[in-house]
PDB file of N, CA, C and O in Angstrom:
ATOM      1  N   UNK A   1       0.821  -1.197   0.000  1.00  0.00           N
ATOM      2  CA  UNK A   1       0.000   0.000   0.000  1.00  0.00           C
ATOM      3  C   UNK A   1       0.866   1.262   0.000  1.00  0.00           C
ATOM      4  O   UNK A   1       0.501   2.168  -0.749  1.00  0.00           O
ATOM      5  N   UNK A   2       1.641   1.388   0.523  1.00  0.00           N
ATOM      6  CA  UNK A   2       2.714   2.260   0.910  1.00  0.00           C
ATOM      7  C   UNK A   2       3.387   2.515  -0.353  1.00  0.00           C
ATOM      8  O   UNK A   2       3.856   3.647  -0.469  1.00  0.00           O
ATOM      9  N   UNK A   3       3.507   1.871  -1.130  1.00  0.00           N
ATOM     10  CA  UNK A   3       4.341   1.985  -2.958  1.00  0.00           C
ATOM     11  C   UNK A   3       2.971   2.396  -3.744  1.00  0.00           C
ATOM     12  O   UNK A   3       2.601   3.354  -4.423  1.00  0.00           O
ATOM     13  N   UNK A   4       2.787   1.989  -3.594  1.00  0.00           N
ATOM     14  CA  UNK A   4       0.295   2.404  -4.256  1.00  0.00           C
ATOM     15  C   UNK A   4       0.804   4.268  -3.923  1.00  0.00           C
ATOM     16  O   UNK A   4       0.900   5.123  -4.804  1.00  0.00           O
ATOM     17  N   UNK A   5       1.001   4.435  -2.764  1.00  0.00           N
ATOM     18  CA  UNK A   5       0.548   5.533  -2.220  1.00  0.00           C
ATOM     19  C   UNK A   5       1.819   6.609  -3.148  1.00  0.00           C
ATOM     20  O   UNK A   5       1.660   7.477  -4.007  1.00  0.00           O
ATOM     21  N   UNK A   6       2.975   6.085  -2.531  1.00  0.00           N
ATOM     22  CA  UNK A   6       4.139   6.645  -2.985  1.00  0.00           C
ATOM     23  C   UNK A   6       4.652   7.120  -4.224  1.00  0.00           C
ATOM     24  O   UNK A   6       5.443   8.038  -4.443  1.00  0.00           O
ATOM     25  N   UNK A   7       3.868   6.071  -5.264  1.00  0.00           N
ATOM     26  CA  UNK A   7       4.162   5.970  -6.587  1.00  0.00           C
ATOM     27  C   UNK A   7       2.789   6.948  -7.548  1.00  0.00           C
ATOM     28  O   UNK A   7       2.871   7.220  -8.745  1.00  0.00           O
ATOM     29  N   UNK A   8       1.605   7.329  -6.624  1.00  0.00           N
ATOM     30  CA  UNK A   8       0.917   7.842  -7.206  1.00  0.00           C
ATOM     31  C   UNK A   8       0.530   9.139  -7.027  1.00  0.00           C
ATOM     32  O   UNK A   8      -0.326   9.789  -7.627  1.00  0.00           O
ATOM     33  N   UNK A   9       1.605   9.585  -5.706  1.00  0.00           N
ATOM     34  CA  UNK A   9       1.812  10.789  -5.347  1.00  0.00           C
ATOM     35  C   UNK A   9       2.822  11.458  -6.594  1.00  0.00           C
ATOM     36  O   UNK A   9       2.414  12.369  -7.315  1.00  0.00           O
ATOM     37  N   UNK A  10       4.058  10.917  -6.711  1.00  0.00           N
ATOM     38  CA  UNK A  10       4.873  11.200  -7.642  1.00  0.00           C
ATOM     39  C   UNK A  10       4.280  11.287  -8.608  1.00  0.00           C
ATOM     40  O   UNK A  10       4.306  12.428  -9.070  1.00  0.00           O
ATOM     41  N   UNK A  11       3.506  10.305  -9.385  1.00  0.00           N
ATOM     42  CA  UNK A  11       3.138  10.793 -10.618  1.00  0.00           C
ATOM     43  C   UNK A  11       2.030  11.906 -10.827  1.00  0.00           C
ATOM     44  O   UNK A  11       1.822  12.441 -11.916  1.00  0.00           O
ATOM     45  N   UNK A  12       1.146  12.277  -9.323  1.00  0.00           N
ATOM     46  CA  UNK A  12       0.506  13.442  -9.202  1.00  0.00           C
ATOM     47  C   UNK A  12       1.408  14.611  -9.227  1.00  0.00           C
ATOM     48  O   UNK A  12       0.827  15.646  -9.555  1.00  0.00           O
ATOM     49  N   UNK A  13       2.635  14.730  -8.977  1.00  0.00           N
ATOM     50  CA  UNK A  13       3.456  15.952  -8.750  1.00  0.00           C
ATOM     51  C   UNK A  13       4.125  16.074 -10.204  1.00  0.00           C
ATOM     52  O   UNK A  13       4.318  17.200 -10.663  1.00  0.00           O
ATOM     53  N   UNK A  14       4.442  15.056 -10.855  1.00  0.00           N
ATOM     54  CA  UNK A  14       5.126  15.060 -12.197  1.00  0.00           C
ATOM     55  C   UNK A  14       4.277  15.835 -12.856  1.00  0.00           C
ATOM     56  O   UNK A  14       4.646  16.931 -13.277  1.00  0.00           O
ATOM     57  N   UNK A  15       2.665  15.250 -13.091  1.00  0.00           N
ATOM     58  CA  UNK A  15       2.333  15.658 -14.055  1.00  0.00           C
ATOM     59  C   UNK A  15       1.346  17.332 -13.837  1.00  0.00           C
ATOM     60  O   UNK A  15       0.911  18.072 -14.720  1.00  0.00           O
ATOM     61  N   UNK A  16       1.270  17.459 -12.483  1.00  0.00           N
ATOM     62  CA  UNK A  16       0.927  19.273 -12.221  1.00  0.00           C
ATOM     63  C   UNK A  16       2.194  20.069 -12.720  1.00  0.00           C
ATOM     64  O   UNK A  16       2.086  21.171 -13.259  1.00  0.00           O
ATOM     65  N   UNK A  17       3.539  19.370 -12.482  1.00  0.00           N
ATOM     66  CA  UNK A  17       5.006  20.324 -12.870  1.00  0.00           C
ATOM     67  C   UNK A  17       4.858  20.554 -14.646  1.00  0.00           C
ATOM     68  O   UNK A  17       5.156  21.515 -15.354  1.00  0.00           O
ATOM     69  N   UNK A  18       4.414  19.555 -14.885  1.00  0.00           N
ATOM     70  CA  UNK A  18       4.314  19.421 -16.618  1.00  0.00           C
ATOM     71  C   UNK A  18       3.478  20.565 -16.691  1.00  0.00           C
ATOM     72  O   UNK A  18       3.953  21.680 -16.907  1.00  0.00           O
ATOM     73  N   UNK A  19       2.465  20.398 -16.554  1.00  0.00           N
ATOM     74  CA  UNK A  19       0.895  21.492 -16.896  1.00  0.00           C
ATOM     75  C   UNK A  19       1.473  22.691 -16.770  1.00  0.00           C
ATOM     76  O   UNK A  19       1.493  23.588 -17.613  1.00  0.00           O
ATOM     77  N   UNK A  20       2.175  22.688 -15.173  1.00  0.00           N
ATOM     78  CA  UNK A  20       2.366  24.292 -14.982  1.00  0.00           C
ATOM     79  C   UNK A  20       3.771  24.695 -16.078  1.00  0.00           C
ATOM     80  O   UNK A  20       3.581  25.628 -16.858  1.00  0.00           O
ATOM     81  N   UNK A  21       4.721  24.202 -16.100  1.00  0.00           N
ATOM     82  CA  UNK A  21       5.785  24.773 -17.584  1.00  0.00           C
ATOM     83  C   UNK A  21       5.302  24.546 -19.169  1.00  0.00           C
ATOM     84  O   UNK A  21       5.848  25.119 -20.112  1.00  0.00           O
ATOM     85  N   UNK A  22       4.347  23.747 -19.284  1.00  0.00           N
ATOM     86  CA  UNK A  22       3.487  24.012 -20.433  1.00  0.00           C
ATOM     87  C   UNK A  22       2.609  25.509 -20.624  1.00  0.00           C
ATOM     88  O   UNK A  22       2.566  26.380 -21.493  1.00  0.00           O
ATOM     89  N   UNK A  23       1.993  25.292 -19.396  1.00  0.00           N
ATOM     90  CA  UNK A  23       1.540  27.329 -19.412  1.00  0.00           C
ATOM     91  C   UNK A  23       2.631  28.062 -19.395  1.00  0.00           C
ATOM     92  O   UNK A  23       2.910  28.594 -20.469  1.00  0.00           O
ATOM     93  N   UNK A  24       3.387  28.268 -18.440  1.00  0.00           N
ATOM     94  CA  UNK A  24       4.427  28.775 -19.133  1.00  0.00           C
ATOM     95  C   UNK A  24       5.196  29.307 -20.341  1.00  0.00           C
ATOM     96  O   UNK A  24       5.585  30.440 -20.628  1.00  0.00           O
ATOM     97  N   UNK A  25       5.285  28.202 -20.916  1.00  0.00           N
ATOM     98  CA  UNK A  25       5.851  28.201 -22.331  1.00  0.00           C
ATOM     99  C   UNK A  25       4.758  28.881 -23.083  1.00  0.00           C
ATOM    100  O   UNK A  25       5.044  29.448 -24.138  1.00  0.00           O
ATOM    101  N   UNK A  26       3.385  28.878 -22.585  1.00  0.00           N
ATOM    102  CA  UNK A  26       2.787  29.531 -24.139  1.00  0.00           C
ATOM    103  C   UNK A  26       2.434  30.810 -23.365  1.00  0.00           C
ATOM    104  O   UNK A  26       1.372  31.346 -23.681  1.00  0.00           O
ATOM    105  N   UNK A  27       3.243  31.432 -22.300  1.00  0.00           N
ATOM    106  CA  UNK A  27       3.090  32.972 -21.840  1.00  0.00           C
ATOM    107  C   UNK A  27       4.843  33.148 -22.217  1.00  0.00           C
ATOM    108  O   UNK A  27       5.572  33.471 -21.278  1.00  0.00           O
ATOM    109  N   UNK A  28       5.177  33.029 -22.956  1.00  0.00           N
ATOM    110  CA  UNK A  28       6.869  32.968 -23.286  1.00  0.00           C
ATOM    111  C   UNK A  28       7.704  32.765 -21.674  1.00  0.00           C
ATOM    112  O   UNK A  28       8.600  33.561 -21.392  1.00  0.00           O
ATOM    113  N   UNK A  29       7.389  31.846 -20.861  1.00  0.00           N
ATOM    114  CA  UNK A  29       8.009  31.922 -19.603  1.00  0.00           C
ATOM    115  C   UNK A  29       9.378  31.045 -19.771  1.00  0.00           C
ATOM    116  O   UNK A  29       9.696  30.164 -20.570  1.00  0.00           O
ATOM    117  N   UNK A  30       9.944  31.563 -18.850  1.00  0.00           N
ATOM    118  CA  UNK A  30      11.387  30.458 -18.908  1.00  0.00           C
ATOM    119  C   UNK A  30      11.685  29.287 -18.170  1.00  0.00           C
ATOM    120  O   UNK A  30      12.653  28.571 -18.427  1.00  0.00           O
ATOM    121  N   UNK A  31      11.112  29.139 -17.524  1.00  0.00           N
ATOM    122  CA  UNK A  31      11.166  28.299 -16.296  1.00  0.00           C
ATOM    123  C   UNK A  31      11.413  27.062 -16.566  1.00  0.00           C
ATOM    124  O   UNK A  31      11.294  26.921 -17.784  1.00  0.00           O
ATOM    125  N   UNK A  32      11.750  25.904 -15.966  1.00  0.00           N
ATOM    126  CA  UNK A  32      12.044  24.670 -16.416  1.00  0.00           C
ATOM    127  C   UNK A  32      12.537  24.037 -15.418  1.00  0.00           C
ATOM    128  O   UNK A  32      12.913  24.626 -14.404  1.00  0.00           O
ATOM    129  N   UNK A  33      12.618  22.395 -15.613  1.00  0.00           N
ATOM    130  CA  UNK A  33      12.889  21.534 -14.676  1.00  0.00           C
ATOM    131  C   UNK A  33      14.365  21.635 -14.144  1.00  0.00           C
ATOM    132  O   UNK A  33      15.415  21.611 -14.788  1.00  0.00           O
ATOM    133  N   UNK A  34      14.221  21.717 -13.209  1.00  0.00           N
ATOM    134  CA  UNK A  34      15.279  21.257 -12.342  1.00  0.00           C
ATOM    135  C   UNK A  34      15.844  20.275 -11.393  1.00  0.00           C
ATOM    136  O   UNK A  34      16.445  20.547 -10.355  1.00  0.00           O
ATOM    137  N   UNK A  35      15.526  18.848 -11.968  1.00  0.00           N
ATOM    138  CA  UNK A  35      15.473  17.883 -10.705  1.00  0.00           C
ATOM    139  C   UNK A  35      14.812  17.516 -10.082  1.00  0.00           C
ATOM    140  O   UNK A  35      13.715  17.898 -10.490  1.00  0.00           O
ATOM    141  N   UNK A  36      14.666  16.778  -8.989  1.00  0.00           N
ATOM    142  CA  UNK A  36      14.122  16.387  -8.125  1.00  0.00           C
ATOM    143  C   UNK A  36      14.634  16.596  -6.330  1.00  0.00           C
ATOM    144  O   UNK A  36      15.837  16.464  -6.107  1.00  0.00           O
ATOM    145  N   UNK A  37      13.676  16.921  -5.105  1.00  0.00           N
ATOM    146  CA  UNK A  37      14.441  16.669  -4.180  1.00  0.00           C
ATOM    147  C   UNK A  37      13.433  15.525  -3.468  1.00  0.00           C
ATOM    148  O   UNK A  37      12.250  15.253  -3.674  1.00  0.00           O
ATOM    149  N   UNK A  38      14.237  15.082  -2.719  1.00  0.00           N
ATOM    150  CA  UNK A  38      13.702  14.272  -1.767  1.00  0.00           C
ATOM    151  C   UNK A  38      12.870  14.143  -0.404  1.00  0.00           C
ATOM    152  O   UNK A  38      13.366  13.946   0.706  1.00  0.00           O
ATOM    153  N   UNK A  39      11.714  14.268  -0.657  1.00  0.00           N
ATOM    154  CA  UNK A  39      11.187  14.788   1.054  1.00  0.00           C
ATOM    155  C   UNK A  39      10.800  13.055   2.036  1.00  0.00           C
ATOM    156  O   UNK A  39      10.725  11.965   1.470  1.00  0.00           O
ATOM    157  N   UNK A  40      10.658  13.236   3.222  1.00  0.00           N
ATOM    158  CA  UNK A  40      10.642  12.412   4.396  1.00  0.00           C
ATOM    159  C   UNK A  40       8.808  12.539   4.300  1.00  0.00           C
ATOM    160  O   UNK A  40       8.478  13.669   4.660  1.00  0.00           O
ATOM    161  N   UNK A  41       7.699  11.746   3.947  1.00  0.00           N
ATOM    162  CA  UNK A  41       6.322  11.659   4.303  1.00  0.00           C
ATOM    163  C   UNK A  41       6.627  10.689   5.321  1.00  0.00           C
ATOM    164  O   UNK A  41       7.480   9.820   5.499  1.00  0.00           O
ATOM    165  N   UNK A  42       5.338  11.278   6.098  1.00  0.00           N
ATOM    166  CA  UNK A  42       5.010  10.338   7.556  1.00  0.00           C
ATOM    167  C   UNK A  42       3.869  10.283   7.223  1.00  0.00           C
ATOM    168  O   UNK A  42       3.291  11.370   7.207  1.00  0.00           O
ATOM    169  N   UNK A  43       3.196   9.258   6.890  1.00  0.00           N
ATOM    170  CA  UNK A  43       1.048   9.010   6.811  1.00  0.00           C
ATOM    171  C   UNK A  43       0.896   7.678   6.996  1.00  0.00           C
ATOM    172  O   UNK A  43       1.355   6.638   6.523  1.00  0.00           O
ATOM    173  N   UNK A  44      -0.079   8.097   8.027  1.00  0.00           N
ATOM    174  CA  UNK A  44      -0.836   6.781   8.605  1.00  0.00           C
ATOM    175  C   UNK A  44       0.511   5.410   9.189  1.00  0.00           C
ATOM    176  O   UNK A  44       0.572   4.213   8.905  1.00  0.00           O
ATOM    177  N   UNK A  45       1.301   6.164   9.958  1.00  0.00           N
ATOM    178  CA  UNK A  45       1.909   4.816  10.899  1.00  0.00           C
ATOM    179  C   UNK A  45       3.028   4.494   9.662  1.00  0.00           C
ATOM    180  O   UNK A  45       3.973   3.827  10.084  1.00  0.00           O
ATOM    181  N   UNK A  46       3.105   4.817   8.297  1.00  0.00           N
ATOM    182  CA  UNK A  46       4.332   4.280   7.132  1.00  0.00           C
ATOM    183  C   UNK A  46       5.146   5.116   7.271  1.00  0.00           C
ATOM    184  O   UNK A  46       4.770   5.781   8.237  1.00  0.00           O
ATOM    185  N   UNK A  47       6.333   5.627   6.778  1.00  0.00           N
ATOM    186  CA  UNK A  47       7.314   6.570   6.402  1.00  0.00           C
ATOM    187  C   UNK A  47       7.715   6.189   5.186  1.00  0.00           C
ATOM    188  O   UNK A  47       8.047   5.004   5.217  1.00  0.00           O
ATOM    189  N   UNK A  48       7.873   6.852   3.734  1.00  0.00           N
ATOM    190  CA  UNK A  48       8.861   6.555   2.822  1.00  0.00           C
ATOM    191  C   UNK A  48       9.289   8.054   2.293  1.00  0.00           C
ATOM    192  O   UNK A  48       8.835   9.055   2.849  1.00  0.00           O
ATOM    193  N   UNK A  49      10.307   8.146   1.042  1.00  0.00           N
ATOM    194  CA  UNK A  49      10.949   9.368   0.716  1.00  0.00           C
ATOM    195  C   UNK A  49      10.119   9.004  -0.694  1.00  0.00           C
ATOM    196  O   UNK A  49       9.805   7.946  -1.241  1.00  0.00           O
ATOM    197  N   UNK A  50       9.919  10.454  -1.008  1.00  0.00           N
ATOM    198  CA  UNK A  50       9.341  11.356  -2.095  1.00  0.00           C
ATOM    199  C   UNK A  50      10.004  12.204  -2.679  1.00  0.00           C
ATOM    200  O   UNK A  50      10.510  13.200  -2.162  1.00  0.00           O
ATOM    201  N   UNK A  51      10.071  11.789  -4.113  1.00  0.00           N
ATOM    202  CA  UNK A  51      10.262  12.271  -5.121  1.00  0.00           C
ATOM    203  C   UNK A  51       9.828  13.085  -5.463  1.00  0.00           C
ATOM    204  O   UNK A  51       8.728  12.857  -5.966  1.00  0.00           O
ATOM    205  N   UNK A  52      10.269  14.524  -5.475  1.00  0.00           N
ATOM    206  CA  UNK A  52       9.314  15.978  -5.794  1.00  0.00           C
ATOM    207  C   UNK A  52       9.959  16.642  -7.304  1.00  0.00           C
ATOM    208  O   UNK A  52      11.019  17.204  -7.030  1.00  0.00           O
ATOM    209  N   UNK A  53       9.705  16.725  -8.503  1.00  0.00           N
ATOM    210  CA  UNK A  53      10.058  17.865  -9.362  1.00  0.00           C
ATOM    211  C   UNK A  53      10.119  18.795  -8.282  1.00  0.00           C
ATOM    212  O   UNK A  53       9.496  18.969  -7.235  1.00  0.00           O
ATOM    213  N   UNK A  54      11.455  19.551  -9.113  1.00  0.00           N
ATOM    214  CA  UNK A  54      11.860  20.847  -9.162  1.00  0.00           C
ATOM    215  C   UNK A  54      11.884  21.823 -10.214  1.00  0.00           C
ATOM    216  O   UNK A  54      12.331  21.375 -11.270  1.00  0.00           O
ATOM    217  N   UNK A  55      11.419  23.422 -10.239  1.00  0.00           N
ATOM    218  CA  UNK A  55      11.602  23.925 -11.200  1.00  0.00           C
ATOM    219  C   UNK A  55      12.842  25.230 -11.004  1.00  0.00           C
ATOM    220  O   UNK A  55      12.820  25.594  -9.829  1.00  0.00           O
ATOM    221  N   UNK A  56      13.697  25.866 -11.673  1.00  0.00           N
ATOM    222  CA  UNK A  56      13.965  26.886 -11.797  1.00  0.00           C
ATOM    223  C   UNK A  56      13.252  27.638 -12.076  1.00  0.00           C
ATOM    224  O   UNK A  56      12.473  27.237 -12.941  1.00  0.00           O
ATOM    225  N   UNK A  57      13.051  28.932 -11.660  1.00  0.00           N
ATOM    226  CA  UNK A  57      12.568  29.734 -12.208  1.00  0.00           C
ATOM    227  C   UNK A  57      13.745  31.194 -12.273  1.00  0.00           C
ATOM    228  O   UNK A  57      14.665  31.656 -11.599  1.00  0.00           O
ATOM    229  N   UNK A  58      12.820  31.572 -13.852  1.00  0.00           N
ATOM    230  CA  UNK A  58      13.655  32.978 -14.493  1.00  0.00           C
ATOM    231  C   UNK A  58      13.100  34.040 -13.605  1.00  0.00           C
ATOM    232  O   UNK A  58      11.871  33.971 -13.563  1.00  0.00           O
ATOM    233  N   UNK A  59      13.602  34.996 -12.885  1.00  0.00           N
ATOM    234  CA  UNK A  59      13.060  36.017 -12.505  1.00  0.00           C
ATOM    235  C   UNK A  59      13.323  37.628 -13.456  1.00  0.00           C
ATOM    236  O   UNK A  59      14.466  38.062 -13.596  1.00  0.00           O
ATOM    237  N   UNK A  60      12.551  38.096 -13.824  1.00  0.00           N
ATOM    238  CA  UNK A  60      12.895  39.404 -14.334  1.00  0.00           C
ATOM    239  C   UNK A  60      12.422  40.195 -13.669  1.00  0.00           C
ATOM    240  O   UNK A  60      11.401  39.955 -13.024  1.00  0.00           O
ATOM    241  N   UNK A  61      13.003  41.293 -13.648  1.00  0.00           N
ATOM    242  CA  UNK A  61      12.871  42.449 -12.848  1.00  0.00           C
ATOM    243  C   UNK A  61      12.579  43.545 -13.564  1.00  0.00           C
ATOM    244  O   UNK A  61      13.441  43.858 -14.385  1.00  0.00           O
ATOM    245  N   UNK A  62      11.258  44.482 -13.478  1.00  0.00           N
ATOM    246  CA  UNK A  62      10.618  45.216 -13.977  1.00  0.00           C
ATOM    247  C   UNK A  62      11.220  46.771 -13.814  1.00  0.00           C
ATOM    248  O   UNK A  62      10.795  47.555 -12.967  1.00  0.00           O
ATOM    249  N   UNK A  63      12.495  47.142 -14.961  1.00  0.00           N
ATOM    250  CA  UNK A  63      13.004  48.746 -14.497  1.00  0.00           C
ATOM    251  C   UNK A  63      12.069  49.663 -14.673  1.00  0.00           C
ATOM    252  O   UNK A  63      11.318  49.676 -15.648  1.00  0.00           O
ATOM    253  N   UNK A  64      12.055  50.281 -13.979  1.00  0.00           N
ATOM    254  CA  UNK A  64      10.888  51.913 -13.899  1.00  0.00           C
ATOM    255  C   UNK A  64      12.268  52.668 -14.926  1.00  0.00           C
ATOM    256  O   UNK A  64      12.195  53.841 -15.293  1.00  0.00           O
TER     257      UNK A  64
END
């Protein structure tokens, strides 16, 4: 249950990171993947590590 859980969290986070740099891209944004880090979940009495996308993001700064 614990791999059920683990494995379908990740692919919930993969594919919101996708959606959100797909909008992106069609507002000319720059942003893009950067990896993954690793977080510690504690639910319901299990513990395992999670796989999170990462993005960079471009910041621009608006001169007056």
């Amino acid at each position: 249950m614990t791999k059920l859980i683990k494995d379908l969290t990740e692919i919930s986070l993969k594919g919101e990171m996708e959606a959100h740099l797909n909008e992106d891209s069609l507002e000319e944004g720059n942003n893009r993947r950067n990896g993954i880090s690793r977080k510690q979940v504690r639910t319901g009495g299990v513990s395992f590590l999670l796989e999170v996308p990462r993005e960079t993001a471009i910041v621009v700064l608006n001169h007056k």
